[in-house]
N, C-alpha and C positions, 0 to 999 in steps of 0.2 A: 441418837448419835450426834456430835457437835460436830459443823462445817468443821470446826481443827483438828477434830479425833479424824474425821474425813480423809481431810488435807495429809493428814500424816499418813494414812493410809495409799496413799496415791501413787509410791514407786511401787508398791505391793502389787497394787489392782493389774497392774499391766505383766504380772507375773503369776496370778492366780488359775489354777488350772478348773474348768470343770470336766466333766465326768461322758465321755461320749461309749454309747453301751460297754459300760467298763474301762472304756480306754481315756484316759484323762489327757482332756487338751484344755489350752488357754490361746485367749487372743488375742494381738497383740497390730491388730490393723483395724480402723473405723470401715464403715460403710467405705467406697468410694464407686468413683468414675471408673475401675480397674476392671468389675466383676462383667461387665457388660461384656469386654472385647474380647472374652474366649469364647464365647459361644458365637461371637463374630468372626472366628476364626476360617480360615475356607479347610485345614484340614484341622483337626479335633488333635493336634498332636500334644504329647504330653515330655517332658522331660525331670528324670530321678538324678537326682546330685547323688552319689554316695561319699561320705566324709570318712576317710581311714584318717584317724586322729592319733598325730603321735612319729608321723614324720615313715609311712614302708619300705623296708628292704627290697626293692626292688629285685639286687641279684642271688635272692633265696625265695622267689618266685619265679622269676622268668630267667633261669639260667644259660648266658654264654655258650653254647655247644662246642664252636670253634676253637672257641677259648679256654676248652674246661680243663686242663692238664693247670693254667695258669689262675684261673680262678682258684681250684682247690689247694693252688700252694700259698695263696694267697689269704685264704681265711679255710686254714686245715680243722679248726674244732668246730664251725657249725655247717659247711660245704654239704650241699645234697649231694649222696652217692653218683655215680654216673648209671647208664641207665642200662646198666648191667645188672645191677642188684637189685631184690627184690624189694626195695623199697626207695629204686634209681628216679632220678626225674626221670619225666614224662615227655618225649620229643613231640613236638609240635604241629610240626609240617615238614616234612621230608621235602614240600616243592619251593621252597625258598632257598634265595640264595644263601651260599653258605656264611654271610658275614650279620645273614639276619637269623640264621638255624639257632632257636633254643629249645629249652626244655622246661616244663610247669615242674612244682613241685609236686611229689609226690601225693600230696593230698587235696589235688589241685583236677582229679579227675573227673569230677564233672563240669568244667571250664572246659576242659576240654573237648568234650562232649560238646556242650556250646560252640565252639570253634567250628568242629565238623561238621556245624549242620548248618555254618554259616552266619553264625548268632553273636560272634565278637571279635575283636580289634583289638588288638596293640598298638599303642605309640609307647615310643621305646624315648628314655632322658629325656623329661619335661621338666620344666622348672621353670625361673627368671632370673635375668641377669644379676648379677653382683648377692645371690640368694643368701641372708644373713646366719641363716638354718636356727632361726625363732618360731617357735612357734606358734606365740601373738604376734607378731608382726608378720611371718611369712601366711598364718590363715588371715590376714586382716588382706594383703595383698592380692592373694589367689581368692577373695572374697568380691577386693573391689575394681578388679579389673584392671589394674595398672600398672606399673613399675615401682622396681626400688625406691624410687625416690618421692614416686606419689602418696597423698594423705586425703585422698575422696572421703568425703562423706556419703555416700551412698554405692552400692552394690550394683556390679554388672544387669543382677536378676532384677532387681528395683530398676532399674532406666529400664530395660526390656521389657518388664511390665509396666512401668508409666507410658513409655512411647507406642506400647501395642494399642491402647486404650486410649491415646491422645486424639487419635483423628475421627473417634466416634465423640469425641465431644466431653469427655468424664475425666472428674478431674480428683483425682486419688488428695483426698480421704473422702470425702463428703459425698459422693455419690454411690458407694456401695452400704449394705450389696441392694441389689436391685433384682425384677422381677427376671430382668435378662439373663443376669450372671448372679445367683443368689450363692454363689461357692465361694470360699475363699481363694483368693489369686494363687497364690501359694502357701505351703504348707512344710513345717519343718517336726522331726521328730527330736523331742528333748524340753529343755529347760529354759532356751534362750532363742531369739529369733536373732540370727546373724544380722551382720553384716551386708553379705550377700544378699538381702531383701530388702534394703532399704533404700529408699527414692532417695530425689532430693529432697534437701529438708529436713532429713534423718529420721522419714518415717518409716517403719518399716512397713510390707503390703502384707505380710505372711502374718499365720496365726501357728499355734505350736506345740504339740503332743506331749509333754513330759511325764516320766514318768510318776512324780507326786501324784497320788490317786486322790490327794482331797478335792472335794466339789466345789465350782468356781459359783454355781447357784446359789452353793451357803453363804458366803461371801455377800451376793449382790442382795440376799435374803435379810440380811443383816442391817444395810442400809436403810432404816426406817425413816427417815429424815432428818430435818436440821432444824430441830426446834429450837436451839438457842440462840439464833444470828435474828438481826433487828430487819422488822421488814423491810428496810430500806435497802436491804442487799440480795441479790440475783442469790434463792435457796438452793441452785445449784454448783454455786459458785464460780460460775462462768463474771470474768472481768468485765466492765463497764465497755462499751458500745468503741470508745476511744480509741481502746487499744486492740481491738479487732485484725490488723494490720500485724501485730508484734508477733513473734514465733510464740510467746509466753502466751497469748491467746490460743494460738493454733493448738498447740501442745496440750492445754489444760482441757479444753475441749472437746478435745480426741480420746484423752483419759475418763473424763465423763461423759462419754456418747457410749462409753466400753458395755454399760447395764442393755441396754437395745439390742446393741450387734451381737454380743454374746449370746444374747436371748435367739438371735434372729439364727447365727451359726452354727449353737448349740443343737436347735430342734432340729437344722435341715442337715447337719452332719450325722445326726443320731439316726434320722433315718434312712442316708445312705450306707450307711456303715450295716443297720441292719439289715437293710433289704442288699446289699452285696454277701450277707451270710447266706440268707436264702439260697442262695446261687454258687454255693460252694461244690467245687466239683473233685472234692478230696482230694487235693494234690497234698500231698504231706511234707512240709517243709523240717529241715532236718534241726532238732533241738540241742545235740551234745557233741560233743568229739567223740568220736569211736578209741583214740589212741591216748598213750599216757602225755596228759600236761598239769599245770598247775589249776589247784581247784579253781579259781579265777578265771579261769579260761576256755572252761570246758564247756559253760551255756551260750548259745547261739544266739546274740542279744540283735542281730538282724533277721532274722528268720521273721520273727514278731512286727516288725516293722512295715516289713514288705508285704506280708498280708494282711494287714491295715489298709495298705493304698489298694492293693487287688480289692478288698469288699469296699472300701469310697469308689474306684474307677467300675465296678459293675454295677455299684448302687443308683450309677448317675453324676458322680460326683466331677465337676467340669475342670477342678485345679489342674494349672496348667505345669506347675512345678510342683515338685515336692524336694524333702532334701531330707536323708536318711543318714546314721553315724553310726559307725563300730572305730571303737579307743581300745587302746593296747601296742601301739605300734611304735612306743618309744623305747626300742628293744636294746639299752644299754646293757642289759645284762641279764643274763638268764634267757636269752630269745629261744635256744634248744635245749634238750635235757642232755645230760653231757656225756650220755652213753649212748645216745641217738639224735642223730641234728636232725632225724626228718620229723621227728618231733618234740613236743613243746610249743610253749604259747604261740609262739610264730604260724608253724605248721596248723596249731587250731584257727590264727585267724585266715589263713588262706583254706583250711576248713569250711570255715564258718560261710563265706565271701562266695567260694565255687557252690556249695551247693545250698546256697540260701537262692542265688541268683539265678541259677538252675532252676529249682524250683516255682521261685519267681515270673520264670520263661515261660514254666507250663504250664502254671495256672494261668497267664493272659491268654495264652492261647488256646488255654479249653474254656474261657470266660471270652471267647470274641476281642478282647482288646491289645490281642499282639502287636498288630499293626499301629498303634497309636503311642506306645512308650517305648521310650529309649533312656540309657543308663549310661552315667559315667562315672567315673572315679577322680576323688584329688585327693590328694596328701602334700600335706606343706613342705616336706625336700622328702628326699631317701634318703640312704644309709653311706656311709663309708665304705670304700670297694674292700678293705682288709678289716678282719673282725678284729675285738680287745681281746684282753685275757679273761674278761668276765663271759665269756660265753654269748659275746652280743655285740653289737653294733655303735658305733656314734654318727653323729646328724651329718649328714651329707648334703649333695644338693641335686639332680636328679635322679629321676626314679621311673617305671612303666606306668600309663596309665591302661584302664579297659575302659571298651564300649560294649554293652551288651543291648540285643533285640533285634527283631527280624529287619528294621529299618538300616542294621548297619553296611557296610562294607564291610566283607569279614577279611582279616590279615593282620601282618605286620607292618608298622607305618616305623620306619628307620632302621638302624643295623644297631650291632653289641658294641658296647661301648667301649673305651678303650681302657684296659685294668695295671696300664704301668700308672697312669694317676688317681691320686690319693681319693678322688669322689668319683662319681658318673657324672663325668661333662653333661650340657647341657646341648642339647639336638633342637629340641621345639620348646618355646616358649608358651605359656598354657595358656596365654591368649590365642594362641594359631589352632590350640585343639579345638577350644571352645566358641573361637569367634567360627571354625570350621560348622560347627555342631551346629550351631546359631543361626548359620546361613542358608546350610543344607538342609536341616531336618525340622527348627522353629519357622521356616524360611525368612529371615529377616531380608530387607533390601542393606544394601552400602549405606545409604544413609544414614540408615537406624544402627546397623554392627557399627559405627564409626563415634554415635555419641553409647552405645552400651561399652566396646572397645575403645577410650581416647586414644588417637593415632596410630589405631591397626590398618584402616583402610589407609588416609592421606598420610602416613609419614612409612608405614611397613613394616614386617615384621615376617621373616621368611630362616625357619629352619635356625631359628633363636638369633639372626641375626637385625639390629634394627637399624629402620631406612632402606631394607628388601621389600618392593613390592608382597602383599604379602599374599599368598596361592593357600587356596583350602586344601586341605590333607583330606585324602580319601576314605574319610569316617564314616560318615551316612550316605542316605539315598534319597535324593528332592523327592525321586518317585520310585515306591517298592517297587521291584524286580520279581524277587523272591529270591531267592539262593542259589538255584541248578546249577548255573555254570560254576562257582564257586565250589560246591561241593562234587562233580563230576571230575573236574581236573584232581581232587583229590579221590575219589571212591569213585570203580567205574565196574562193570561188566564188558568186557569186547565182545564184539562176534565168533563162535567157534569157528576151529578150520579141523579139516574140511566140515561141511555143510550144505547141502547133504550128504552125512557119512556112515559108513556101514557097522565095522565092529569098534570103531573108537573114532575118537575125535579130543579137540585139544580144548579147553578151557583157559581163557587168558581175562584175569581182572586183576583192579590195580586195590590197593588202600593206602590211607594217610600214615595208619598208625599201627604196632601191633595187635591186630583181630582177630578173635572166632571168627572162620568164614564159613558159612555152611552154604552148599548149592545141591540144591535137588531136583529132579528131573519130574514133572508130572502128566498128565496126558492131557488131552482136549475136554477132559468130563474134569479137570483139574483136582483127577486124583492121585497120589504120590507113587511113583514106580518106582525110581530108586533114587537113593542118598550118593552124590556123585564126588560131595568134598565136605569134608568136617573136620576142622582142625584152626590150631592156633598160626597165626600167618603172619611175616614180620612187613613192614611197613615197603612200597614199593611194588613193582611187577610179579606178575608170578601166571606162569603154563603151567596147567596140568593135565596129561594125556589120560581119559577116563575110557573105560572097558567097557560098551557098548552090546556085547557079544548078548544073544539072548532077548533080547528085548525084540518085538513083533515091528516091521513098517510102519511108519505112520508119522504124522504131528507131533511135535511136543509142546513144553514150555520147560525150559533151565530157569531157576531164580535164584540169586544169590540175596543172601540175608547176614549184614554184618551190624549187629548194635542198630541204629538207627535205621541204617541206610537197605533200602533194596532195589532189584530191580530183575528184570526177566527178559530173556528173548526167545525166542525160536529156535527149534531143534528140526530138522528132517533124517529121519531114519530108514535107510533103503536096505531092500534084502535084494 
């Protein structure tokens, strides 16, 4: 091959995928000083970007409760039912105030599910100021950390990872990977390494899964040499000693160092990715839409994604970020099918979202690594509060985001927005979520959120306004808890009355949501005497006086059993 056939090959190289057991990645970061300071980390925490590309409806997810007589006259052809009908949104949380009470969409039920067990968050109208509702320029902004007006060259996640790894001494690109941090820093699924991964400099630190299944080996296999350049010139075409200093140097370098690192990330990805197969503990992540939408929409093109990171994070794999996409959410038209808004493409991608992520949940936590990752969502604006006549939405400006994993704060972080104007205002600026996320959960200092975040710490940013000191939103947890108290104020069992009681006695438990509640009665050898409630139960308090008569003196145990949740107390039974 000639140094020029080379040369010309050279914007290619940095986009060539190879082949990790099946799954085709390229990469798109040198060695550096980065790879060290995860494993220098004092906790092992990991964070998942989720990219909904295409700008989400927000209020055909997480719908208004308060507001729903006004919502649905607002946008009458794609409005999810109220939660009357069989296929009504889904109420939330009965224990929230009534200006923050919504409702998921109907296809939205294993999100839900998560909620209850304590495992996700709402922030409700995220966005940035003056939001142009572009969607290269509003993903270029929610990429690089800054305002309207700003034009960084490099990503929030790039300073975060250049300054993790500054104070051990490594200086991205040229030190990784290494025997300490032989992983890539981060890690993006697709075609293109954002924005959001790139240092100063405009390199990026992440390397990147797409889905091209050609082998990026073929490629470096191909380079045989450079027989035709004169010996007088470097056979790898690296520039003369001079210009060392020039970015033209840095760049070119970085492009030819790519045969190494490839080699180097290729082999130790392949065998984490295998050896996290090993370890597969069948959680079955969901592949199709069960309900009618357009063929397009029906395969679960996150499902795939996310058990990629589950077998790298059980095979060893030490990436501190990752950053995952599902497109489809520029829903001008056609977002429902016109004879059912609770489905259609829409409804398949909140489909697709609830129980990918669901699934997602359970396999960390029957693979050990629950505690260590956390998930968020962005979308460049939402939607317009009132639908067109195409059955679909135009670009708005904010929108809900989630947080999912046992590390979160589980709730609602702000109230329903308000639907006499034309978008969903803006409540928190998504640097408050994520500089929150950053603090809490990567545990950054002020110093470091302040050059990841320019002027979130010293100038503020408080509830979208700027020049507000700015307060972290209650997303994550510095230090797991676990969930109990989160989930007791909503699921509970009380104490029966009376107790000790003879022919009857009252049952009093609470639930979040409408449940099966079954409670049965068993003895001390904890075997079952009677079925004492069975049935479907709406959301709230509930006594039930059960008939005691017949059963012998003695000990018991009562245990209620709702979906998830259980719990058992004591009975005493006197004759």
């Amino acid at each position: 091959m000639s140094r020029r056939s080379f040369i010309k090959k050279l914007p290619l190289a940095a986009s060539i995928p190879f082949a990790l057991a099946n799954v085709p990645v390229r990469v798109l970061g040198e060695e550096n000083a980065l790879t060290r300071m995860a494993a220098a980390a004092g906790e092992n925490r990991r964070l998942i970007i989720l990219q909904l590309h295409g700008g989400n409806d927000g209020l055909n997810c997480v719908i208004p409760v308060e507001k729903y007589d006004q919502y649905y006259s607002i946008r009458p052809n794609i409005a999810i039912p109220s939660k009357n009908n069989a296929r009504g949104y889904i109420p939330l949380d009965n224990t929230l105030p009534s200006d923050a009470q919504v409702g998921l969409h109907p296809d939205m039920q294993a999100m839900k599910a998560l909620y209850d067990q304590g495992r996700m968050a709402v922030v409700q109208g995220v966005s940035y100021k003056n939001n142009n509702g572009s969607h290269f320029r509003g993903r270029d902004i929610w990429y690089m950390g800054g305002g309207y007006n700003d034009y960084f060259q490099s990503g929030w996640v790039g300073r975060y990872l250049e300054g993790f790894y500054a104070p051990l001494g490594m200086e991205y690109p040229k030190d990784f990977p290494n025997p300490t941090m032989p992983d890539p820093l981060a890690i993006e699924m697709g075609t293109d390494v954002s924005l959001i991964f790139h240092q100063d400099g405009n390199i990026p630190t992440s390397i990147a899964i797409p889905n091209d299944p050609k082998g990026f080996g073929d490629f470096i296999e191909g380079l045989e040499g450079f027989e035709d350049i004169p010996a007088t010139v470097d056979p790898r075409g690296i520039p003369p000693e001079y210009l060392k200093d020039s970015p033209y140097y840095k760049e070119l370098k970085w492009i030819l160092g790519l045969e190494d690192k490839t080699k180097s990330y290729a082999k130790r990805l392949s065998e984490q990715y295998k050896l996290g197969q090993t370890m597969d503990k069948g959680i079955v992540y969901p592949e199709k839409y069960p309900f009618n939408a357009p063929e397009g929409s029906q395969q679960n093109p996150l499902s795939h994604q996310l058990k990629v990171v589950a077998n790298l994070l059980s095979g060893g794999c030490q990436t501190k970020v990752f950053l995952v996409k599902i497109g489809g959410f520029d829903t001008h038209a056609d977002q429902v099918e016109t004879y059912n808004p609770t489905m259609g493409s829409h409804a398949a991608l909140m489909y697709h979202i609830s129980t990918a992520m669901n699934a997602f949940q359970q396999d960390l936590r029957a693979r050990g690594y629950e505690n260590e990752v956390l998930t968020v969502t962005t979308s460049e604006f939402g939607r317009q509060v009132a639908s067109n006549a195409s059955y679909g939405t135009d670009h708005g400006t904010g929108a809900p985001l989630f947080v999912f994993g046992r590390g979160v704060q589980a709730g609602v972080v702000g109230t329903n927005p308000d639907l006499t104007k034309s978008t969903v205002e803006m409540q928190y600026d998504y640097r408050e979520v994520f500089g929150s996320i950053m603090r809490d959960w990567m545990l950054v200092d002020d110093q470091q959120l302040e050059i990841i975040f320019p002027g979130l710490v010293t100038k503020g940013i408080h509830k979208g306004v700027e020049g507000q000191p700015f307060q972290t939103l209650p997303l994550a947890q510095r230090t797991i808890t676990g969930s109990e108290g989160f989930i007791s104020d909503r699921f509970g069992l009380e104490n029966c009355y009376p107790n000790p009681a003879k022919d009857a006695t009252t049952l009093v438990f609470h639930v979040n949501s409408a449940n099966n509640v079954a409670i049965d009665l068993y003895s001390q050898k904890g075997e079952k005497v009677k079925s004492l409630v069975n049935g479907l139960y709406p959301a709230g308090e509930h006594k039930i006086e059960v008939d005691l008569t017949g059963l012998p003196a003695g000990n018991y145990i009562y245990e209620l059993k709702s979906g998830f949740f259980k719990e058992a107390k004591k009975l005493v039974i006197t004759k």
